[in-house]
GUVOFI-716714 format. One record per residue (C-alpha): x, y, z; residue number from 1; chain. Coordinates in nm, 3 decimals, padded with zeros to 5 digits. Layout:
<recs>
px py pz num chaine
X Y Z NUM A $
...
</recs>
This chain:
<recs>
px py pz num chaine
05.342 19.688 05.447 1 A $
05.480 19.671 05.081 2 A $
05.321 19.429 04.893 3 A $
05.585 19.156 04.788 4 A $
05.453 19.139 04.431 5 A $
05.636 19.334 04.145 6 A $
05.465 19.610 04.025 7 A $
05.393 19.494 03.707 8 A $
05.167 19.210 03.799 9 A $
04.784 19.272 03.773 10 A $
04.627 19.260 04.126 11 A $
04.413 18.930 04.213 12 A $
04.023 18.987 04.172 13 A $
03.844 18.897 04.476 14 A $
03.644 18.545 04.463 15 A $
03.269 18.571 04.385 16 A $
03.081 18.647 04.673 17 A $
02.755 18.369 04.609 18 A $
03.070 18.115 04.610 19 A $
03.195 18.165 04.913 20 A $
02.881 18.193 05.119 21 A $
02.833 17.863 04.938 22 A $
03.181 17.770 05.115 23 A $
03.121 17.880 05.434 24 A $
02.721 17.737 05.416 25 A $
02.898 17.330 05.343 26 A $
03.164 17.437 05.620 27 A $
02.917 17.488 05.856 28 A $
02.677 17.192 05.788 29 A $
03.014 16.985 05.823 30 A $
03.116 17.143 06.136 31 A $
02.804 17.083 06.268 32 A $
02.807 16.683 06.179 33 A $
03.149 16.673 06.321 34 A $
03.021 16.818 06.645 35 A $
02.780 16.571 06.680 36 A $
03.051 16.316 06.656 37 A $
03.222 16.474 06.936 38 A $
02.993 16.497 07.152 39 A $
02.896 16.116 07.144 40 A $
03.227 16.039 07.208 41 A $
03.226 16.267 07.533 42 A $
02.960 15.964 07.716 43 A $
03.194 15.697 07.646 44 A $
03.415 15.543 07.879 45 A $
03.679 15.783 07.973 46 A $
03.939 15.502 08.065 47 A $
03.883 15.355 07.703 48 A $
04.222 15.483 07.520 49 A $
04.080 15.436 07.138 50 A $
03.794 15.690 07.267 51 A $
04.032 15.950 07.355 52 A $
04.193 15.900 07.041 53 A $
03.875 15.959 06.853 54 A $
03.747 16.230 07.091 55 A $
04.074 16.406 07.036 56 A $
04.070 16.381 06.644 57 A $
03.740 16.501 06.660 58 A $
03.820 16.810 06.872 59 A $
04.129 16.882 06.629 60 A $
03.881 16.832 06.368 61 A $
03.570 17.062 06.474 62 A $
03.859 17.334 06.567 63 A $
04.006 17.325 06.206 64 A $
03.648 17.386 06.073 65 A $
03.640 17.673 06.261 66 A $
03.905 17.831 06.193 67 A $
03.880 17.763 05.816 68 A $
03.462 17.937 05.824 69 A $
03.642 18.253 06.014 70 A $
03.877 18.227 05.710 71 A $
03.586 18.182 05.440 72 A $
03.452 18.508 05.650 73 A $
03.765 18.737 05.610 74 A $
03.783 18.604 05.259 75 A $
03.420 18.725 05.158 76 A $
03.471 19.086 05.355 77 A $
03.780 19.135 05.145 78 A $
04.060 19.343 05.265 79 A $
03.975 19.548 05.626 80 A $
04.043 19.907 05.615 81 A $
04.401 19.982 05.691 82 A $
04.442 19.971 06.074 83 A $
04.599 20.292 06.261 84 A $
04.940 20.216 06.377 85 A $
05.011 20.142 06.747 86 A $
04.612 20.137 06.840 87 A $
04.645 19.944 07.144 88 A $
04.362 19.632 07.158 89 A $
04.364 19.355 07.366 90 A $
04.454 18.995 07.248 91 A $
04.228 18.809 07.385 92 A $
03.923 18.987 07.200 93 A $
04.069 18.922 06.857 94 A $
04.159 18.593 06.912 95 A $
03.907 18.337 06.785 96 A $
03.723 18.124 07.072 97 A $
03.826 17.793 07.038 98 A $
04.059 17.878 06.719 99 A $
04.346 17.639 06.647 100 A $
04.516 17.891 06.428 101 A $
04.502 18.186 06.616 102 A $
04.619 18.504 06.515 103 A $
04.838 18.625 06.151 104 A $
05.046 18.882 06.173 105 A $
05.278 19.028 05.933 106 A $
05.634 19.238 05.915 107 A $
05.908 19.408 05.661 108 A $
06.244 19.463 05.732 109 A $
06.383 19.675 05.464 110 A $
06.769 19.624 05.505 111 A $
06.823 19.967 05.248 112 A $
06.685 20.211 05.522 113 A $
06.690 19.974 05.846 114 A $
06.340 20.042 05.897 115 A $
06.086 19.758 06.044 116 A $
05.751 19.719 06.025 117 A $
05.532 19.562 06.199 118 A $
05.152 19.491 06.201 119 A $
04.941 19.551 06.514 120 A $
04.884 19.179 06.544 121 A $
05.253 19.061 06.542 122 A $
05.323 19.317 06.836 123 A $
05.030 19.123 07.042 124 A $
05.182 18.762 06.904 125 A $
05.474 18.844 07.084 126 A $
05.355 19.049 07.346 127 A $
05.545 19.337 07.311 128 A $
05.419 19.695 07.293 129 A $
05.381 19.879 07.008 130 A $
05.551 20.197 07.167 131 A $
05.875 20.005 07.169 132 A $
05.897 19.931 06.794 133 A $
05.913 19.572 06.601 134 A $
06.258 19.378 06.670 135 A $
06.524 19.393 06.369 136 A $
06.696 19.058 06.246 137 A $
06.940 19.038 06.431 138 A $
06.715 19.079 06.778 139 A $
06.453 18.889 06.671 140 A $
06.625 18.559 06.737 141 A $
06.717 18.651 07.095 142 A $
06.287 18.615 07.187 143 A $
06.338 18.240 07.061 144 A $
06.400 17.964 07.287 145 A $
06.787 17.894 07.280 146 A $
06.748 17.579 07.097 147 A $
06.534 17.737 06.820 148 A $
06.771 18.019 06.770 149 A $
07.001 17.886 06.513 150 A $
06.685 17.724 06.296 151 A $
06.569 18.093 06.261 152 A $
06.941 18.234 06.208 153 A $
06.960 17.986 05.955 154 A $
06.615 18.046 05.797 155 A $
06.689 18.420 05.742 156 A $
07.054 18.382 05.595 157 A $
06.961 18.146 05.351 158 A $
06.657 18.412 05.245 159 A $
06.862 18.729 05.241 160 A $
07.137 18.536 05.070 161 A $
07.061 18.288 04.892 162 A $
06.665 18.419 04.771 163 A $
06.512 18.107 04.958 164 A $
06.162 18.181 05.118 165 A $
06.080 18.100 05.443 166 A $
05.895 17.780 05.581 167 A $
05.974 17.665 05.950 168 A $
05.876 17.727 06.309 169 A $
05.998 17.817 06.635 170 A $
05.948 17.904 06.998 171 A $
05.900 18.257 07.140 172 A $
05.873 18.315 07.523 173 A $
05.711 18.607 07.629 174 A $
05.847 18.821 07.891 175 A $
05.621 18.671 08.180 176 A $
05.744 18.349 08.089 177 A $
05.488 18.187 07.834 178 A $
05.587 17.989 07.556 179 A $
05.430 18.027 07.239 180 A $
05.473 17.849 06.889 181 A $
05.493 18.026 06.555 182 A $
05.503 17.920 06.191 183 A $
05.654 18.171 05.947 184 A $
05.660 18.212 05.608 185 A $
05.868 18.480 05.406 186 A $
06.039 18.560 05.084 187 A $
06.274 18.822 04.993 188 A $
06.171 19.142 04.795 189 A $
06.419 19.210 04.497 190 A $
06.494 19.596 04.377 191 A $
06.530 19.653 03.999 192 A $
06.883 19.533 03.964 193 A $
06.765 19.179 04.171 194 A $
06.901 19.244 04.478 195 A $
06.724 19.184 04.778 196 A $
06.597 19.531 04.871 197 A $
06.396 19.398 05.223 198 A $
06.236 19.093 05.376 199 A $
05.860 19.028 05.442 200 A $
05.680 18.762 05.639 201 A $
05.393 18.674 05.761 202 A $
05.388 18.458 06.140 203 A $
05.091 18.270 06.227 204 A $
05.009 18.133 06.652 205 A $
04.997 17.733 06.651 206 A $
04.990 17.712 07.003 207 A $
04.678 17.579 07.052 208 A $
04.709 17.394 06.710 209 A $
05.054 17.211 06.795 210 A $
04.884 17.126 07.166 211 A $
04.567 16.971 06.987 212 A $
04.810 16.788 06.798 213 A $
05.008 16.680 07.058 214 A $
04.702 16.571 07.256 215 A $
04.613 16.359 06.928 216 A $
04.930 16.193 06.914 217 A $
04.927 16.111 07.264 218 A $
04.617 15.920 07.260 219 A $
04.705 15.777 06.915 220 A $
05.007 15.621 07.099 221 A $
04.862 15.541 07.431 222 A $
04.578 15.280 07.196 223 A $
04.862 15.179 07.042 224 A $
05.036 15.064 07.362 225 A $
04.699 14.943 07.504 226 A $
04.642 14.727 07.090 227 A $
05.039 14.599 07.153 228 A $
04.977 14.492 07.553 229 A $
04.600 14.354 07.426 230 A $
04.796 14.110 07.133 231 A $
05.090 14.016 07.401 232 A $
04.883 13.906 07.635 233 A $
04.616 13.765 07.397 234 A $
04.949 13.552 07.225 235 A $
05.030 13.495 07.602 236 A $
04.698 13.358 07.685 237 A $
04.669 13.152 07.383 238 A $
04.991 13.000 07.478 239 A $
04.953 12.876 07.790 240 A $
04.563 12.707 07.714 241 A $
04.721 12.550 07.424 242 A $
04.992 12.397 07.717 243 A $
04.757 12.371 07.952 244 A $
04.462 12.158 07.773 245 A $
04.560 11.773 07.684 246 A $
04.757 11.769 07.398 247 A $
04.470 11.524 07.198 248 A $
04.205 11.617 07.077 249 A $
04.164 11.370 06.790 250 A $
04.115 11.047 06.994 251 A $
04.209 10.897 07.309 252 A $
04.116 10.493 07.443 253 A $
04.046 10.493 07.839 254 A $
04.152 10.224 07.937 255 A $
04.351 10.143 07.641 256 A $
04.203 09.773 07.636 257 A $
03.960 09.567 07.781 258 A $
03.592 09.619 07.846 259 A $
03.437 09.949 07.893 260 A $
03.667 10.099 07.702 261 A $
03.593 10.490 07.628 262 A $
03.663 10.662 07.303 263 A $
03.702 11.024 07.445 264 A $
03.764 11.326 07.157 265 A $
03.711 11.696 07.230 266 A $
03.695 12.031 07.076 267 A $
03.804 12.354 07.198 268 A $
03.550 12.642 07.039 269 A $
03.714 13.012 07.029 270 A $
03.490 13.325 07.075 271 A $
03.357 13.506 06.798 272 A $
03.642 13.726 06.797 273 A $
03.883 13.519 06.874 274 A $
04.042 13.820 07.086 275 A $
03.838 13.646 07.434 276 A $
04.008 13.340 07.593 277 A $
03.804 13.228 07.801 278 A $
03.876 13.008 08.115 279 A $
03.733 12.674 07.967 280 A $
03.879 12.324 07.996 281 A $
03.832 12.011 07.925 282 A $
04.024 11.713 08.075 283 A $
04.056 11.263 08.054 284 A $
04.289 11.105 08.213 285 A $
04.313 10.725 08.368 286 A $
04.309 10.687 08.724 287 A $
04.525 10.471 08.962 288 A $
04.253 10.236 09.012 289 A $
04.184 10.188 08.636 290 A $
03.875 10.425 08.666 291 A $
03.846 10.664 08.447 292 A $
03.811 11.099 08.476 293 A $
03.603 11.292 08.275 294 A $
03.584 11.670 08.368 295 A $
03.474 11.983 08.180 296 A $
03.452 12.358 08.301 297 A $
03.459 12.713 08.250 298 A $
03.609 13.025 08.495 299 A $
03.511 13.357 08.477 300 A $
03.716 13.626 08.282 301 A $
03.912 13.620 07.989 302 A $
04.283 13.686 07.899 303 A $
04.560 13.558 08.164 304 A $
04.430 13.600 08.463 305 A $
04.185 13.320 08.370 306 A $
04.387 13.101 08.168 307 A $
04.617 13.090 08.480 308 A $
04.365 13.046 08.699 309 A $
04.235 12.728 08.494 310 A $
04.574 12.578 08.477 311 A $
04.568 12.581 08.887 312 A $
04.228 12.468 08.885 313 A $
04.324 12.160 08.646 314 A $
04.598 12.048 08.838 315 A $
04.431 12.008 09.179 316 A $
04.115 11.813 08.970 317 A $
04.364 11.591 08.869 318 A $
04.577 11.559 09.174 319 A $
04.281 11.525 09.366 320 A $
04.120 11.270 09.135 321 A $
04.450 11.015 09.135 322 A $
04.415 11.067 09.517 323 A $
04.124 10.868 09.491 324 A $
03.871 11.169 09.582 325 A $
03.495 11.164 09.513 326 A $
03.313 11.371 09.224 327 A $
03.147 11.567 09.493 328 A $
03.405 11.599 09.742 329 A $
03.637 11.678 09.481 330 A $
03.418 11.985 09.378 331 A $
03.404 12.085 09.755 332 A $
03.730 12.129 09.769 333 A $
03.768 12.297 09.434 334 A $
03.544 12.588 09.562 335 A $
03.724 12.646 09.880 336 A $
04.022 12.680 09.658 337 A $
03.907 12.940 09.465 338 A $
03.728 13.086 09.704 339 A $
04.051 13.136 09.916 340 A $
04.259 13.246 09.638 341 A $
04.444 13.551 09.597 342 A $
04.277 13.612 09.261 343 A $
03.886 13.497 09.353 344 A $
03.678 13.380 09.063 345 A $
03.392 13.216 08.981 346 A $
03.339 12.927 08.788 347 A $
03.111 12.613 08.679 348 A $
03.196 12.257 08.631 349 A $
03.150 11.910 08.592 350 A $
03.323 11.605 08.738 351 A $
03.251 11.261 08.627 352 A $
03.434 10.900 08.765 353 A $
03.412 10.634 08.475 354 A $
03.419 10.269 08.619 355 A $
03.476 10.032 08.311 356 A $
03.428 09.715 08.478 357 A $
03.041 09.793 08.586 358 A $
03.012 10.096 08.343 359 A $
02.880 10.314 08.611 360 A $
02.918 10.712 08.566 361 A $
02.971 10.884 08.950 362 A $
02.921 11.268 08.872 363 A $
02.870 11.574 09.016 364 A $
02.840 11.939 08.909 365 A $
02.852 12.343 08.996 366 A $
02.600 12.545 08.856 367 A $
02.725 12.332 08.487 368 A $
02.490 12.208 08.230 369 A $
02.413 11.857 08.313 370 A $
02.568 11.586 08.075 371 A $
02.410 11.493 07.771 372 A $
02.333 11.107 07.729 373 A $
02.251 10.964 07.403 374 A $
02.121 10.639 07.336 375 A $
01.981 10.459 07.080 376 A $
01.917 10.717 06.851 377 A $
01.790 10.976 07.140 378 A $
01.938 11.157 07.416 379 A $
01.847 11.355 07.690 380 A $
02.038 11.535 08.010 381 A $
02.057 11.348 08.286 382 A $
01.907 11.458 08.601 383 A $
02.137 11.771 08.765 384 A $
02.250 11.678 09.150 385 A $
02.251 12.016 09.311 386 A $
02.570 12.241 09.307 387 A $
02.638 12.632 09.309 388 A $
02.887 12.809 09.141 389 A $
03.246 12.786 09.228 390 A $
03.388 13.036 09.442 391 A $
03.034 13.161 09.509 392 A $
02.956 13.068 09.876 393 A $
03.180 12.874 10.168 394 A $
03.138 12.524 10.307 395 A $
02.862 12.429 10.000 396 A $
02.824 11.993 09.972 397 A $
02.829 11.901 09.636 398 A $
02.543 11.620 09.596 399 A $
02.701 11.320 09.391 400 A $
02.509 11.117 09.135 401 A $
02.575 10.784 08.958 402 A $
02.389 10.668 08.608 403 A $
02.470 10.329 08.427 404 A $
02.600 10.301 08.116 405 A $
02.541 10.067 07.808 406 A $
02.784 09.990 07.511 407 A $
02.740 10.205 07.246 408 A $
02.621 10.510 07.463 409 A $
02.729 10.896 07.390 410 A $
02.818 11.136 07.673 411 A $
02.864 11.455 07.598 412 A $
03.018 11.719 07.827 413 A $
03.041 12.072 07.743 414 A $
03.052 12.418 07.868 415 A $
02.732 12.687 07.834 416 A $
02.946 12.902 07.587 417 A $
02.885 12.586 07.343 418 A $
02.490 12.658 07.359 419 A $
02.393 12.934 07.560 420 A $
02.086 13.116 07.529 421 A $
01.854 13.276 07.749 422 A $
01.528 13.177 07.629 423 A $
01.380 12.860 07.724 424 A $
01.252 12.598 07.446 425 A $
01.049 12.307 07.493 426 A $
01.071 12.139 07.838 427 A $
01.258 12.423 08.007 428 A $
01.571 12.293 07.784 429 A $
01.760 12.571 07.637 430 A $
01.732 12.578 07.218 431 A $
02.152 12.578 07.220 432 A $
02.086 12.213 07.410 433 A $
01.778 12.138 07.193 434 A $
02.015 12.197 06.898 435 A $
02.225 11.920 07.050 436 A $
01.998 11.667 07.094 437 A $
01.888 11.688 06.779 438 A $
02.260 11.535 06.671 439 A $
02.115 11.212 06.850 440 A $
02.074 11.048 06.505 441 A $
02.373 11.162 06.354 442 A $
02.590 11.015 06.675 443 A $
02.358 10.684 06.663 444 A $
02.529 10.660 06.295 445 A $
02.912 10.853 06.398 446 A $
03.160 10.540 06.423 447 A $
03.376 10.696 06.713 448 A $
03.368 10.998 06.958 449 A $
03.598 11.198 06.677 450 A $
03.304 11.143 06.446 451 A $
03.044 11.255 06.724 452 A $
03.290 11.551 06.745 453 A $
03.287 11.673 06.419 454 A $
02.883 11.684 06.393 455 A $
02.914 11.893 06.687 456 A $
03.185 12.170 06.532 457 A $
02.964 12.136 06.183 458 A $
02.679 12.278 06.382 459 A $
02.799 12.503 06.593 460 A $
03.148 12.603 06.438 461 A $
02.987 12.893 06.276 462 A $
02.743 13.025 06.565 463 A $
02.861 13.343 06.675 464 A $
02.977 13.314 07.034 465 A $
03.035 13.583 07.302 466 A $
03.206 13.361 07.486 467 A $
03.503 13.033 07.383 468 A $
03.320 12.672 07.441 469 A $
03.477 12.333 07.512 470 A $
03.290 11.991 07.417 471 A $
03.461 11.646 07.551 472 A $
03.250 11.326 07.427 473 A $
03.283 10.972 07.513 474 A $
03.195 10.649 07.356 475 A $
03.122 10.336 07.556 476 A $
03.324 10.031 07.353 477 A $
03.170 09.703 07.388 478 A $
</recs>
């Protein structure tokens, strides 16, 4: 084909050969990186939509460093012997395996003699035989899809007429009915007196390119619907606790005079990421009788689902509790609950009864961390009645406990997200509940529960947590 360039322009020298093996040596050691990348990304879960995202950008990525070494290669061969016209070879053995580019091929019209040329390559690109000659302008549009047919009409007018070159990309559909995608890029070839004299261009295959794209975008906006569900339902979630869990947290007086008297605060803990709510609660309320209830616990799962379920589990504590139900009966009932709920869950919890006129503390628990009772300047947990796990087996008896109070005594209720850990410290007590009985002093000195409170969120506000905690700690008033 013609070159495009006037003739008075010195040809381009080819690039030193050392450079370019240094080019294709760095392309090489960076494909190979990338492909490493890749191929962790292949053993992670496949359901996971920001792994397909990366596993697709990496696949675009490892492809484009491909095709750009095959490049590097042509470019340090220099120019291939001219090919004999209408040699016959089959596309699939020229095309690069796994290429993204694909294959270049290049054509003249010269609108002086009609004549069109056309390299071996293009004839393969659009699957047409060489035997029956390269399509003029005015066919070549009728190969496009119907909708891409006036983008290349108007492509080539503005180039013959106006001198534009050519930059856009269309459709083809081969005669057995595949679709292919090709990029173009032209200019027109002036005669002496600067009139366009013919047309050259050279049309690249981005099939596989656009589809790798495609699949890139795809998975791009599939995270990016599974980020905008993740923050609804997080904001969702977040919502209804905040309904959900009593509206103090500061201080509350149970009753609000007389005797007995507890000063109740509590603290609600978020996860480390603040992305996991949990199913943790925390709950006071005066009873009919002029008792007092005390409950903390935790459900499994995070998200709606178990803020939901902890709302449902709150109101039949408390409905059960006004109804004059024991701490053990009441947890009895709480497991068949969940147990026979559509939505089945586990969870832990524990259920005190606060009688102000003797002071005495009925309790029960399942599978929760025993209170924490602090007195004098000590504390200690005081001693678990047996109780599984919610939801875990049917027809379980909670055993019911009772401990006497004194004026001035702490009791602190909390979940195990508040000081989990798996190892065991001194006496079989975990370190997280160590940690809390070390605050003995500093409550033995605290003025109210809100006080007691705050030494709490000063030492563990900053622990990273897996999971969201809730504390809940009541004075005894004189």
């Amino acid at each position: 084909m013609p070159s495009p360039l006037s003739a008075d322009r010195s040809a381009p020298q080819p690039p030193e050969r050392d450079a370019v093996d240094a080019l294709i040596d760095r392309t090489r050691r960076l494909r190979g990186d990338v492909d490493a990348v890749r191929r962790d990304t292949v053993r992670v879960d496949e359901d996971d939509p920001r792994a397909r995202w990366h596993r697709a950008l990496c696949e675009l990525a490892v492809h484009h460093l491909d095709d750009l070494g095959t490049h590097l290669g042509q470019l340090r061969e220099g120019l291939p012997e001219e090919p004999e016209r209408h040699t016959r070879v089959e596309a699939a053995a020229d095309e690069p395996q796994g290429s993204l580019i694909g294959r270049v091929g290049s054509a003249e019209w010269n609108l002086l003699t009609d004549e069109v040329s056309w390299s071996d390559e293009l004839f393969r690109i659009f699957g047409r035989a060489p035997e029956a000659g390269g399509l003029s302008l005015d066919d070549l549009p009728s190969t496009l899809l119907p909708e891409d047919q006036p983008l290349l009409t108007a492509l080539v007018t503005d180039c013959l007429v106006d001198g534009k070159p050519i930059d856009g990309e269309f459709r083809i559909r081969h005669a057995d009915g595949r679709v292919r995608t090709l990029h173009m890029m032209g200019e027109p070839v002036l005669d002496t007196d600067g009139r366009t004299a013919s047309m050259w261009a050279v049309l690249r295959d981005v099939s596989a390119l656009r589809r790798s794209q495609q699949v890139v975008h795809r998975t791009h906006e599939s995270l990016r619907r599974e980020q905008h569900i993740a923050r609804a339902e997080h904001r969702v979630a977040v919502e209804l606790k905040e309904a959900v869990l009593p509206p103090w947290q500061s201080s509350l007086r149970l009753p609000d005079q007389g005797p007995g008297t507890l000063d109740i605060a509590a603290h609600y803990l978020p996860s480390e990421t603040s992305a996991l709510v949990g199913g943790g609660w925390y709950d006071a309320m005066e009873l009919p009788d002029g008792r007092t209830l005390l409950t903390v616990g935790d459900l499994t799962g995070h998200g709606i689902q178990a803020t939901s379920a902890m709302a449902v589990v709150m109101g039949a504590v408390r409905g059960m509790a006004v109804a004059g139900t024991e701490p053990g009966a009441l947890l009895g009932h709480l497991n068949q609950l969940l147990e026979t709920s559509i939505q089945p869950a586990l969870g832990s919890a524990v259920c005190c009864r606060f009688d102000p006129a003797t002071r005495t503390l009925d309790w029960a628990q399942a599978g929760h961390p025993a209170p924490l009772l602090f007195r004098a300047g000590s504390g200690r947990p005081l001693p678990l009645p047996d109780g599984v796990l919610l939801g875990a087996a049917s027809g379980v008896a909670y055993e019911q406990d009772e401990a006497r109070l004194l004026p001035g005594d702490v009791l602190v209720l909390h979940t195990d997200g508040l000081a989990r850990d798996d190892t065991s410290g001194r006496g079989g007590a975990r370190p997280g509940t160590e940690a809390l009985l070390g605050l003995a002093p500093r409550f033995a000195e605290a003025r109210s529960a809100q006080e007691c409170v705050r030494a709490v969120v000063e030492e563990f506000g900053a622990a990273e947590r897996l999971d969201d905690a809730c504390v809940l700690i009541a004075r005894v008033g004189a």
